[in-house]
C-alpha positions in Angstrom: -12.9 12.7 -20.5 -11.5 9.3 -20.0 -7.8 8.8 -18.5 -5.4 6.9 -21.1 -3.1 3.9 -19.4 0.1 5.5 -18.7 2.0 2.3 -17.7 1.9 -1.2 -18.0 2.5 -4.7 -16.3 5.8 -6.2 -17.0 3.4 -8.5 -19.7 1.7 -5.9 -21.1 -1.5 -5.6 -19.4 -2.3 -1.9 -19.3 -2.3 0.0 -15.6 -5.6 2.6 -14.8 -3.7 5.5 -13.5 -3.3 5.8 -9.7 -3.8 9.4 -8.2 -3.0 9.4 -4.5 -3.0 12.6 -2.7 0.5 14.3 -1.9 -0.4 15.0 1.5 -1.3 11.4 2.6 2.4 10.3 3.5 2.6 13.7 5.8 -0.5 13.0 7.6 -0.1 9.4 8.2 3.0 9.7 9.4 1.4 11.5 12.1 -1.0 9.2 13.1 2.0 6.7 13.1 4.5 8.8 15.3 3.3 7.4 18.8 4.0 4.0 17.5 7.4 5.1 15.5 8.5 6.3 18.3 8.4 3.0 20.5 9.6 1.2 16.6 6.5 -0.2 16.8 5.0 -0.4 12.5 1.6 1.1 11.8 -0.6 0.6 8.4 -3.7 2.2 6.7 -5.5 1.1 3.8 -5.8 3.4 0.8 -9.3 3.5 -0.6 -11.0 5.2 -3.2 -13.0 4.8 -6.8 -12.7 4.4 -10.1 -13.4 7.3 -12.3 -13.3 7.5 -16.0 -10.8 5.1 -15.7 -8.5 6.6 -13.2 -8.4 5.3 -9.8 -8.4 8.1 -7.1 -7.6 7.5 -3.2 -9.9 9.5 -1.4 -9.5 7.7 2.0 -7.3 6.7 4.3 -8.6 4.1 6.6 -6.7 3.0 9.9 -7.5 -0.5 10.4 -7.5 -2.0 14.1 -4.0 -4.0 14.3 -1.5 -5.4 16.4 2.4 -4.5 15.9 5.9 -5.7 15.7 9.4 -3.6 15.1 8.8 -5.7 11.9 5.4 -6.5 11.3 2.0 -5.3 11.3 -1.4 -7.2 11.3 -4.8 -5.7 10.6 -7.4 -7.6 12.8 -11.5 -7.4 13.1 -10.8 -7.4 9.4 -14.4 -6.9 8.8 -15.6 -3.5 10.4 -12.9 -3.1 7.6 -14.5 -4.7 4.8 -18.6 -3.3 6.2 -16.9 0.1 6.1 -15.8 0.0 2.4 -18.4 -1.4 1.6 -20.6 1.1 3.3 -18.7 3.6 1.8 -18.8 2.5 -1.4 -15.3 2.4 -1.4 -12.7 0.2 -3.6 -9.8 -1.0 -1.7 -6.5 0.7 -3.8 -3.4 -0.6 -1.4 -1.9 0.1 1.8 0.6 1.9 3.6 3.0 1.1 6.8 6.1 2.3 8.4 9.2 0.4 8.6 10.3 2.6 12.1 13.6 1.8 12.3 14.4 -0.4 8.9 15.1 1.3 5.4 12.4 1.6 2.2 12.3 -1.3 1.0 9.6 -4.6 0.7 10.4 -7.2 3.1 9.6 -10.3 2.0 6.4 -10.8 4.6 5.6 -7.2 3.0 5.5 -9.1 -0.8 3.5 -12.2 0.6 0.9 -9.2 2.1 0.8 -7.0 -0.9 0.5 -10.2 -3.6 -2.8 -10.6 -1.7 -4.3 -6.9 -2.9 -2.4 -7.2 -6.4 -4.2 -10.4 -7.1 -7.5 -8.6 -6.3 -6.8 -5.5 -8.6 -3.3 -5.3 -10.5 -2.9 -1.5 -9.8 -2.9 -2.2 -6.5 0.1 -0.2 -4.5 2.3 -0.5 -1.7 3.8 2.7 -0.1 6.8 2.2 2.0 7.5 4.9 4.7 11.0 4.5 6.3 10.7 8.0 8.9 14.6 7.5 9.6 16.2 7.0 6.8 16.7 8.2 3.1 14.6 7.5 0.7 12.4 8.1 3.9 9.4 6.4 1.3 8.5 4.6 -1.8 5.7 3.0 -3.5 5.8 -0.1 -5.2 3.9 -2.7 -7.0 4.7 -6.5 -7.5 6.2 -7.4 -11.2 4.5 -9.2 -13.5 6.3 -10.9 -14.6 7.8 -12.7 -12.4 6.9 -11.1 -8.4 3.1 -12.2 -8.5 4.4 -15.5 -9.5 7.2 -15.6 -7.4 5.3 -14.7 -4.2 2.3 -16.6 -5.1 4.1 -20.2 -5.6 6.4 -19.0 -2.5 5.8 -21.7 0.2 8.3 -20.4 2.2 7.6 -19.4 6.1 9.4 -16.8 8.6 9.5 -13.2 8.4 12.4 -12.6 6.3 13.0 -15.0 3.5 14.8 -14.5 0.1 13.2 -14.9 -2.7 14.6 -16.8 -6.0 14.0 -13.8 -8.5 16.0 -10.3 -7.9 13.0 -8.2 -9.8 10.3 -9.1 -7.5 9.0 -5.7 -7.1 9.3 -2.2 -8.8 8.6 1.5 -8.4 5.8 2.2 -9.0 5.7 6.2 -8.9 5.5 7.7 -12.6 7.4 6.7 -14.6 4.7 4.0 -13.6 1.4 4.0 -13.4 0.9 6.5 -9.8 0.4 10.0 -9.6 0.8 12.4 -6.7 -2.3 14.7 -7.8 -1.5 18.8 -6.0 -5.1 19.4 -4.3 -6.9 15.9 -4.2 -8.5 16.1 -0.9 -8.9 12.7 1.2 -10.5 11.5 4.4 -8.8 9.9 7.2 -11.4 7.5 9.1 -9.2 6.0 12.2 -11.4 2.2 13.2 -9.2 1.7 16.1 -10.8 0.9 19.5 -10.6 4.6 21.7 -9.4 6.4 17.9 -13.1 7.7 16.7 
């Protein structure tokens, strides 16, 4: 059995299907809360593999990182990358609060996320916003014109416009994501004084 595209770039290119499990949101959020709660932003990176072309996250990894109100910065990026690869593991997006903002892609969250879309286009970004309503999304650069946008952006600072008004989309089906009822994941927490 091999999964059929179900969604495509903006320029045609096909999307693999994206399955990520339903609980994931739930249970990061509650690794997030301490940090929430003092609107400090927490991320994880959603990992998993390819099979018959269908991508699955299967883990949730909890980088070491440093945080803002507004920003949040993986460091000792490579017990990251040795655990992946260790693991076998593809790297399938990230995930981060916005504590006190709504759901939506800042414009430091589309310079960040260009960076995993140019390494694999189904690459996803899912928003969780605890406070407000929609309390989450997920989203993916457009293509045309976000990964261009983004990519030729030379602009600096942590919130800058940017010239285009589609620079991201939804990427929950309709698009190419699916919330898949029973697909079990892992949670693997890197942080110093977290194992």
């Amino acid at each position: 059995y091999t999964f059929k595209s179900s969604a495509y770039l903006e320029n045609g290119t096909a999307l693999r299907t994206l399955f990520l499990p339903p609980t994931l949101r739930s249970q990061f959020l509650s690794i997030a809360a301490a940090n929430t709660r003092a609107n400090l932003e927490t991320c994880g990176i959603l990992c998993g593999t390819l099979i018959s072309n269908a991508l699955f996250i299967s883990k949730l990894v909890i980088p070491e990182q440093e945080s803002t109100s507004d920003t949040c910065e993986t460091v000792n990026e490579s017990a990251l990358f040795d655990y992946c690869d260790s693991e076998d593991l593809m790297v399938l997006g990230w995930i981060h609060t916005h504590p006190s903002q709504t759901c939506f892609m800042s414009s430091r969250d589309l310079h960040t996320h260009c960076g995993y879309q140019v390494m694999m286009p189904e690459s996803i970004a899912v928003v969780c916003a605890p406070s407000k309503q929609p309390s989450w999304g997920i989203f993916r650069l457009t293509d045309p014109p976000g990964m261009k946008s983004v990519l030729n952006c030379t602009q600096t600072g942590l919130f800058h416009p940017h010239a285009e008004s589609n620079v991201y989309t939804d990427a929950l089906r309709p698009g190419h994501v699916c919330e898949a009822e029973g697909l079990a994941f892992e949670i693997v927490d890197l942080r110093p004084g977290y194992h």
